[in-house]
C-alpha positions in Angstrom: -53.0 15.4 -43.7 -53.1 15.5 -40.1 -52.2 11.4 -40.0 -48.7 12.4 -42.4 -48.2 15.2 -40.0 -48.6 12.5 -36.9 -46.6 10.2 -38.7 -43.6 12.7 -39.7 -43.0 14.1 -35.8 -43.1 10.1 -34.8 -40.4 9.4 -37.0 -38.3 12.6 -35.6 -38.8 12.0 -32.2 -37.6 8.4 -33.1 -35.0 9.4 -35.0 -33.5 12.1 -32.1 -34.4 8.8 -29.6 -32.1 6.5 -31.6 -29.2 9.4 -32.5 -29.1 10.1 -28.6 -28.7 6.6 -28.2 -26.4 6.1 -30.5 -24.2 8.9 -28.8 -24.0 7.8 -25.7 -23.1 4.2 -26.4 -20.4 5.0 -29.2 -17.1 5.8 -28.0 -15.8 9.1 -29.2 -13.8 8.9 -32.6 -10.0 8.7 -31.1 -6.6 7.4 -33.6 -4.4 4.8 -32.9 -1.6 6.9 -31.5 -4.1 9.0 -29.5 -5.8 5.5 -28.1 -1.9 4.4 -27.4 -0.7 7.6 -25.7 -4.6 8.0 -23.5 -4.0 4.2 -22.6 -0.4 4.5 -21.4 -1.4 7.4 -19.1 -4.4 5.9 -17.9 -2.5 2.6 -17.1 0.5 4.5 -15.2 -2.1 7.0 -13.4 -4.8 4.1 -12.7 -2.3 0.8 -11.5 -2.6 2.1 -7.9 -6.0 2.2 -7.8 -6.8 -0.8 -9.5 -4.6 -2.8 -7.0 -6.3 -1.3 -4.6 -9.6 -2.6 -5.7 -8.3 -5.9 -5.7 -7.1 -5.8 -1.8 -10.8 -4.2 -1.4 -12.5 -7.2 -3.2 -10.0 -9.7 -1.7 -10.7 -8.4 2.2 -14.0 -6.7 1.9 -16.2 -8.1 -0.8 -15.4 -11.7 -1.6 -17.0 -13.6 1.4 -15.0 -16.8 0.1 -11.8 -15.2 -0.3 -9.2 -16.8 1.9 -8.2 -13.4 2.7 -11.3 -12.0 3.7 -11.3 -10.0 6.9 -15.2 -8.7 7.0 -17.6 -6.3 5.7 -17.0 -2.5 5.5 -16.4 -1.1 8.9 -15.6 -3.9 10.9 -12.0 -4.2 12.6 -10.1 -7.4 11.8 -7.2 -8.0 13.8 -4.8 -10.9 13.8 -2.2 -11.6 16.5 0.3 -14.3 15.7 3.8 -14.8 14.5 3.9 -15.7 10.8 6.3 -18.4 10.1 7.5 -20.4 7.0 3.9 -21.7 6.7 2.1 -18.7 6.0 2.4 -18.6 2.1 -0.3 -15.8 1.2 2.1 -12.6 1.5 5.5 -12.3 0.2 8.5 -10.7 2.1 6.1 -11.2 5.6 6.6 -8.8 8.4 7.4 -10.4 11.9 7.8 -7.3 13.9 4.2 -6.2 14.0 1.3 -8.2 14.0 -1.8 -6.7 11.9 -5.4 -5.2 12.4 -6.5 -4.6 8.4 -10.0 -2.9 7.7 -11.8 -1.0 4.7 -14.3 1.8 6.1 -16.8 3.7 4.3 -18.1 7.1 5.2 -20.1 7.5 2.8 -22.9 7.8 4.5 -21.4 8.8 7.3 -18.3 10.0 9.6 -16.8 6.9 11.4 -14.8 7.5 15.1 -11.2 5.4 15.7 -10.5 5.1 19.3 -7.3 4.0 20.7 -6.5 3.3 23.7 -3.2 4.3 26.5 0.1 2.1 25.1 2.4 1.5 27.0 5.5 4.5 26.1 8.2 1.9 24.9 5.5 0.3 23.0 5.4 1.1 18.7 2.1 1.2 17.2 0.4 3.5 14.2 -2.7 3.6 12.1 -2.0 4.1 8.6 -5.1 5.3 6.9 -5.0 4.9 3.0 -6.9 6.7 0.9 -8.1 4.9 -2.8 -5.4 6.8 -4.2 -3.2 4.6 -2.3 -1.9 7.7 -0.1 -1.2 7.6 3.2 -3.4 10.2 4.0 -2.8 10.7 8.1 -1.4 8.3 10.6 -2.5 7.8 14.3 -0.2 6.2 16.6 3.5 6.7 18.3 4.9 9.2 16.2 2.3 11.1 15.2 -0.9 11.6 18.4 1.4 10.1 21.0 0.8 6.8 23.2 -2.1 8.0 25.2 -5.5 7.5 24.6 -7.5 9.6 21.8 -10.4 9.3 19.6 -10.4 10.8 16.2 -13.0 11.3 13.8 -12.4 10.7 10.1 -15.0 11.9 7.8 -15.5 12.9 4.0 -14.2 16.3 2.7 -18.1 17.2 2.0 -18.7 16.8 5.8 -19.0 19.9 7.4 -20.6 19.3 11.3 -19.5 20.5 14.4 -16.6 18.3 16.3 -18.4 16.2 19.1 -17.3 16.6 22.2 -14.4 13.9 23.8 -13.1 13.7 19.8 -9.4 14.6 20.1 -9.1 15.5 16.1 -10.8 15.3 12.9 -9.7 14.2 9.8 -10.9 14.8 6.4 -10.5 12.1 3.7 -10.2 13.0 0.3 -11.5 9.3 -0.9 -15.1 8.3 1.2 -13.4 4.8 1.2 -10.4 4.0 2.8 -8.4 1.2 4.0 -6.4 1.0 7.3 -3.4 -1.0 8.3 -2.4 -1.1 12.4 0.5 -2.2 13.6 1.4 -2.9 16.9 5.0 -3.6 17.9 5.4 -7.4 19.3 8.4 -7.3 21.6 9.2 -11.0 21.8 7.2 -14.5 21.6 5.9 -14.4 24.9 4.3 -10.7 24.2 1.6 -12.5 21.9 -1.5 -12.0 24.7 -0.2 -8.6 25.3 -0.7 -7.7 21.3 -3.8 -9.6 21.5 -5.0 -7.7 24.9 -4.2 -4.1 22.6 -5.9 -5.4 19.8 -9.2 -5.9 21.3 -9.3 -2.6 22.6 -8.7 -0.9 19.0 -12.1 0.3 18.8 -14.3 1.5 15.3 -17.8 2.7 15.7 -20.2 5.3 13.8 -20.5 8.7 14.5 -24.3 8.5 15.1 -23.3 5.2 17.4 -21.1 7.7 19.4 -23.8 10.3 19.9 -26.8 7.2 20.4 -28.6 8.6 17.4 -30.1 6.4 14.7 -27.8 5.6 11.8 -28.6 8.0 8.9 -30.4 5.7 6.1 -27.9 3.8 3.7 -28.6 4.1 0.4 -26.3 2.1 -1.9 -26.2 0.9 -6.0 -22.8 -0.2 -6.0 -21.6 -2.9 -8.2 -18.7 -4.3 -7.9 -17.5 -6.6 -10.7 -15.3 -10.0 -9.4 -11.6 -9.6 -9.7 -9.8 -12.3 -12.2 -6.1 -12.1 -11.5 -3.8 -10.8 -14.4 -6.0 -8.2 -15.4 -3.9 -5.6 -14.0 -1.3 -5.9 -16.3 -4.1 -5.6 -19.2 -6.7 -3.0 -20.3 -9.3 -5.2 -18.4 -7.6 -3.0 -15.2 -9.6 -0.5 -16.8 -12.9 -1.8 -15.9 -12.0 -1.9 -11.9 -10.2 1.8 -12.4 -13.6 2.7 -13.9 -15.8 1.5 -10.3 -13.1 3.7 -8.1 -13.2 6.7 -10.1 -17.1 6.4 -9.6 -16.4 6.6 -6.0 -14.6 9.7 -5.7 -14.7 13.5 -7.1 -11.9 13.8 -8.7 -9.1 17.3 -7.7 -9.7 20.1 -9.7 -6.5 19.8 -11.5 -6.9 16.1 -12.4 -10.5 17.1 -14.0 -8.6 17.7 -17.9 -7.1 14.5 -17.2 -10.2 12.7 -16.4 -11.8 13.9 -19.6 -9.0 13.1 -21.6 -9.8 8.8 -20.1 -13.6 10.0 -21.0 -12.2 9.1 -24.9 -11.4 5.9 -24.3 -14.4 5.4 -22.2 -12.7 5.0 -18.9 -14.1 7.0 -15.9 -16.3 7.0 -13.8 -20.1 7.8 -15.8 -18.2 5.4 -18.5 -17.7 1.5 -19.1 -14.7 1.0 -20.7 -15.6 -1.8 -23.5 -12.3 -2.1 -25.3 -14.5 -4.0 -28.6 -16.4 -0.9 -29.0 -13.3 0.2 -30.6 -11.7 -0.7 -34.4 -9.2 -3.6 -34.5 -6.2 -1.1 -34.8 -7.2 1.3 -32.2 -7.9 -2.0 -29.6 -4.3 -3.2 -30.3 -3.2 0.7 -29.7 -5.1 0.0 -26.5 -3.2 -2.9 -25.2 0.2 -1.3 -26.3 -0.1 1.8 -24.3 -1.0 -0.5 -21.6 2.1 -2.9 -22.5 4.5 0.4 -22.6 3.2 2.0 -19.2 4.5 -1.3 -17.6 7.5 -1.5 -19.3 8.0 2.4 -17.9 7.0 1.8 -14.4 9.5 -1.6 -14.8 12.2 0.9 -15.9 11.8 3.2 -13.3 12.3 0.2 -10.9 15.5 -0.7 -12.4 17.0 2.8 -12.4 16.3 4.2 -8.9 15.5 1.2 -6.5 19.1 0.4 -5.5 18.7 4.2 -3.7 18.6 2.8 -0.1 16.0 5.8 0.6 13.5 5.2 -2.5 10.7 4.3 0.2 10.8 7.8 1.5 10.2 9.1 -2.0 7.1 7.5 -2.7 4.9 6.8 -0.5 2.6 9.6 1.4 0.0 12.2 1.4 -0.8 13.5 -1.8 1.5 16.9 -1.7 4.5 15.1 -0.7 4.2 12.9 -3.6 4.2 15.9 -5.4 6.9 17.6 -4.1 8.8 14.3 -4.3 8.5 13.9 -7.7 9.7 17.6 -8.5 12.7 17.6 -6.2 14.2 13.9 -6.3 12.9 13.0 -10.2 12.5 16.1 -11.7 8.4 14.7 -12.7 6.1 17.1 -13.5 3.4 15.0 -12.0 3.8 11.9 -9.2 1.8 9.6 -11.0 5.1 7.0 -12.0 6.4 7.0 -8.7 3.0 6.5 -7.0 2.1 3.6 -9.7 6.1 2.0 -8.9 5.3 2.2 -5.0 1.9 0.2 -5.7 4.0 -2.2 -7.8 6.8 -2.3 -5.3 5.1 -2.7 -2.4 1.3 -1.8 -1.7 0.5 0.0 1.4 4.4 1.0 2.1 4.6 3.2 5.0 5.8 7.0 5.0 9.0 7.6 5.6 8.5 9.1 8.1 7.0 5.9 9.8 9.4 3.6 8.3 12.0 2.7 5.8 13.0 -0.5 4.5 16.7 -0.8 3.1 17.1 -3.9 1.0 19.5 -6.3 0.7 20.0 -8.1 -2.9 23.5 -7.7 -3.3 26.6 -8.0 -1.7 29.8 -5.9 -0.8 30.8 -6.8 -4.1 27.6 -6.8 -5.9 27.1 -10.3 -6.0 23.9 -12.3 -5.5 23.3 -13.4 -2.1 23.7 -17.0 -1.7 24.3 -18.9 1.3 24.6 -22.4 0.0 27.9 -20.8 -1.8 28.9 -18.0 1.2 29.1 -17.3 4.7 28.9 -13.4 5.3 28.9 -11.1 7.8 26.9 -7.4 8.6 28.6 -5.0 10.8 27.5 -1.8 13.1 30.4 0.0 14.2 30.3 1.2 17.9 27.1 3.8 18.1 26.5 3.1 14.8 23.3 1.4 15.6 19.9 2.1 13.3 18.7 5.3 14.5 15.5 5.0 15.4 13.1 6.6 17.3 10.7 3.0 17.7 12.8 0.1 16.6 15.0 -1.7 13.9 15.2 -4.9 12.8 16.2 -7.4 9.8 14.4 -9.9 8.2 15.4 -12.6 6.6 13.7 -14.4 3.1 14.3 -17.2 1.0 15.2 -16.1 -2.4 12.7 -18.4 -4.5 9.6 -18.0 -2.4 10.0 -14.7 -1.1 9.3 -16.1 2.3 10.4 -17.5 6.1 12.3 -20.3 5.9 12.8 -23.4 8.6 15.4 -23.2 10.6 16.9 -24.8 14.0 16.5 -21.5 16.0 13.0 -20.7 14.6 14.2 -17.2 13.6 13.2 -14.9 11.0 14.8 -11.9 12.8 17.2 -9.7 14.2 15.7 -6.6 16.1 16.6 -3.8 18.9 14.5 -5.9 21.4 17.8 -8.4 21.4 20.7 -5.7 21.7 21.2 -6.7 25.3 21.9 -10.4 24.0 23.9 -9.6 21.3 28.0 -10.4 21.5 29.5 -7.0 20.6 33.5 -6.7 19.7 35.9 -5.5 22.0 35.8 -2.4 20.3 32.5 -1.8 20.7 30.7 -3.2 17.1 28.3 -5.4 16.3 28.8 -8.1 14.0 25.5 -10.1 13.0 26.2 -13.9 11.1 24.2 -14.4 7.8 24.8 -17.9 6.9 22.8 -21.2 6.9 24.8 -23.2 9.8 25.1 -21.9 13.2 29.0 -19.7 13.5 29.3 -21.5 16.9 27.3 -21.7 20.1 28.6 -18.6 21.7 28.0 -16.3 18.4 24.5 -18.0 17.8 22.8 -14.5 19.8 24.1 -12.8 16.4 23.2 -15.3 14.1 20.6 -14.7 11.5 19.7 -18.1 9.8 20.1 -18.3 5.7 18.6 -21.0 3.3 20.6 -23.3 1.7 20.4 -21.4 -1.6 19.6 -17.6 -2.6 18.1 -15.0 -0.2 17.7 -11.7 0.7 17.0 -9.3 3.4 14.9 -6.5 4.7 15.9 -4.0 7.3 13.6 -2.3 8.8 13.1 1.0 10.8 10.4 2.4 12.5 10.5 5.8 13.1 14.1 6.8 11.1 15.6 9.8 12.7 16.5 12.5 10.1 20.2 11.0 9.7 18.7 8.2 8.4 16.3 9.7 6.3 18.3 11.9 4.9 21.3 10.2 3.9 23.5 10.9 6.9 23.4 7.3 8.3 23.6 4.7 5.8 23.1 0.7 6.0 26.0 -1.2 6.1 26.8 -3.7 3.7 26.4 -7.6 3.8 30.0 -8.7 3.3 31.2 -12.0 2.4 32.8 -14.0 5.1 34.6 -16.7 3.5 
């Protein structure tokens, strides 16, 4: 009797054992149009981050990445001009060369010091949350061009501010990424840039005070990123690791358990076979349709000259954005179409970068057809706080292109060179032969073919971030 007794509790406890296994392996039971509609939200919410992940793995992780810049909490500068050769990034910047780092303060705050610029000098810090929001700058515009130290630390962190920090600054992600740039004035400024560059300075909080490091303890597992998957449900998988890094806000907590049911989040692995057939291809189509919605939004609101004002920065502007210029109830579209855009963008505040496409006429740019022409009237400059310039690309690879004067560029450095109008305007030449040897100050080469350009301006007074200045069209000149 006692043996059947022994026998019956074995087989309950086995039984619970296997039905609590059971449970937390199974996904919960969701339909096809509830799969498509979690997937679709998940994909327009997530892109950011998952792009994000990829930069991370890309710089931080993948030792034999060509892009990699070094371990968590290391500084990586580069001071150089990119040219026609460098093939890596699309639509390249010129004006400022780069310092790119990811930190982690995880275990601990970390300390940026900067040191005295020079007060025409341009330089920031953008610090980027996982999110992908610009969460605080340091730099020009924001702490000035003297010296500082700032302390950025996690929003758990509660200690006292050390003594000779200027500010601290609380991250809502315990990983971030941060872009420096520092304005390079002309060729010949190169050691100058470098010079500023090595005096950029990152160092640990308990380094700063000459206390032992707190212990690092670490079980992260990052999986290798395969290109392509962020436009599939496999984005899922790297959205899954970065929600395991962070706590999510209070009001994104419903949302988060409403991913939980298709196993995305971060105490999940999303597995898209533990699903049925139909609710897998549900899967994929809500993934398929929040592309084709972030695509759409592109296509309706990016000829607005000021779109990179409305979308990148902090958390609550993103949300005020969306409620006053898209009448969104959320930010998540326009966040997920500044990630697809361009990654990293600045605030407008910083910067903003009206695009050329299109002519006067709203014709495609093409200087193997056209010569044209981009006039300032007299004080009708960029206004800038910093500087302004325009860059030029080659249609079909997005990049420099050669060219007799080796110039990618027209900025405010040049004004003084510049031949102005005897009534006072500035006329630039956008073509791919030179106008004529007195005009060639003004003269910003073209490719023999398609192109575009980028203007770009660094620290946009309010009349050009509010509408009251306005670019001034390329104009054919033939």
């Amino acid at each position: 009797m006692k043996k059947m007794k022994k026998e019956r509790a074995y087989l309950m406890i086995t039984a619970l054992m296997l039905f609590s296994f059971s449970s937390c392996t199974q996904q919960p039971k969701v339909t096809p149009e509830e799969a498509k509609s979690i997937a679709k939200e998940a994909y327009i919410y997530g892109l950011p981050m998952v792009v994000n992940y990829k930069t991370m793995y890309m710089y931080a992780l993948n030792e034999k990445s060509p892009d990699y810049k070094g371990p968590f909490n290391q500084l990586s500068c580069d001071a150089r001009l990119f040219t026609p050769e460098d093939k890596a990034v699309v639509t390249p910047n010129s004006d400022t060369p780069y310092c790119m780092f990811w930190v982690d303060i995880r275990n601990e705050p970390r300390i940026i010091s900067l040191p005295e610029m020079e007060n025409e000098r341009f330089y920031h810090f953008q610090l980027i949350d996982l999110y992908t929001h610009n969460f605080a700058y340091l730099g020009t515009l924001t702490t000035g061009n003297k010296a500082g130290k700032y302390l950025i630390a996690s929003q758990a962190w509660n200690g006292e501010k050390p003594d000779g920090i200027d500010d601290v600054i609380h991250c809502e992600t315990d990983i971030f990424f941060v872009v420096v740039r520092t304005q390079l004035m002309n060729e010949s400024d190169l050691d100058n840039v470098k010079r500023i560059q090595g005096e950029y300075e990152l160092q640990s909080l308990s380094a700063y005070l000459g206390k032992d490091a707190p212990k690092a303890e670490s079980t992260d597992d990052f999986p290798e990123w395969n290109e392509g998957d962020q436009f599939t449900s496999a984005s899922f998988r790297y959205l899954d690791v970065m929600l395991g890094l962070l706590e999510p806000v209070a009001e994104e907590k419903e949302l988060m358990e409403r991913f939980a049911k298709l196993g995305i989040g971060a105490n999940n692995a999303f597995d898209i076979n533990s699903f049925d057939e139909d609710v897998q291809k549900a899967i994929e189509e809500g993934v398929k349709e929040g592309f084709q919605e972030i695509e759409t939004f592109i296509k309706t609101y990016t000829s607005d000259p000021l779109v990179s004002a409305k979308i990148f920065g902090t958390r609550e502007f993103l949300e005020n954005s969306a409620r006053e210029n898209y009448q969104l109830e959320d930010f998540f579209i326009i966040r997920a179409v500044a990630a697809h855009m361009g990654l990293y963008g600045n605030s407008g505040a910083e910067a903003i970068y009206p695009t050329y496409l299109m002519d006067s006429e709203g014709a495609p740019l093409n200087a193997a057809e056209n010569t044209y022409t981009l006039t300032f009237q007299k004080e009708e400059l960029p206004p800038v706080k910093a500087f302004w310039s325009l860059t030029m690309y080659d249609g079909k690879t997005q990049l420099f292109i050669h060219n007799p004067l080796n110039r990618y560029l027209l900025n405010s450095n040049m004004v003084e060179n510049f031949v102005y109008g005897n009534d006072g305007s500035l006329t630039l030449y956008i073509q791919k032969d030179s106008p004529e040897e007195k005009l060639e100050s003004n003269w910003l080469p073209a490719p023999d073919g398609p192109f575009y350009a980028v203007m770009r301006l660094y620290g946009p007074e309010d009349a050009a971030l509010k509408g009251g200045w306005i670019n001034p069209p390329i104009v054919k000149a033939n």
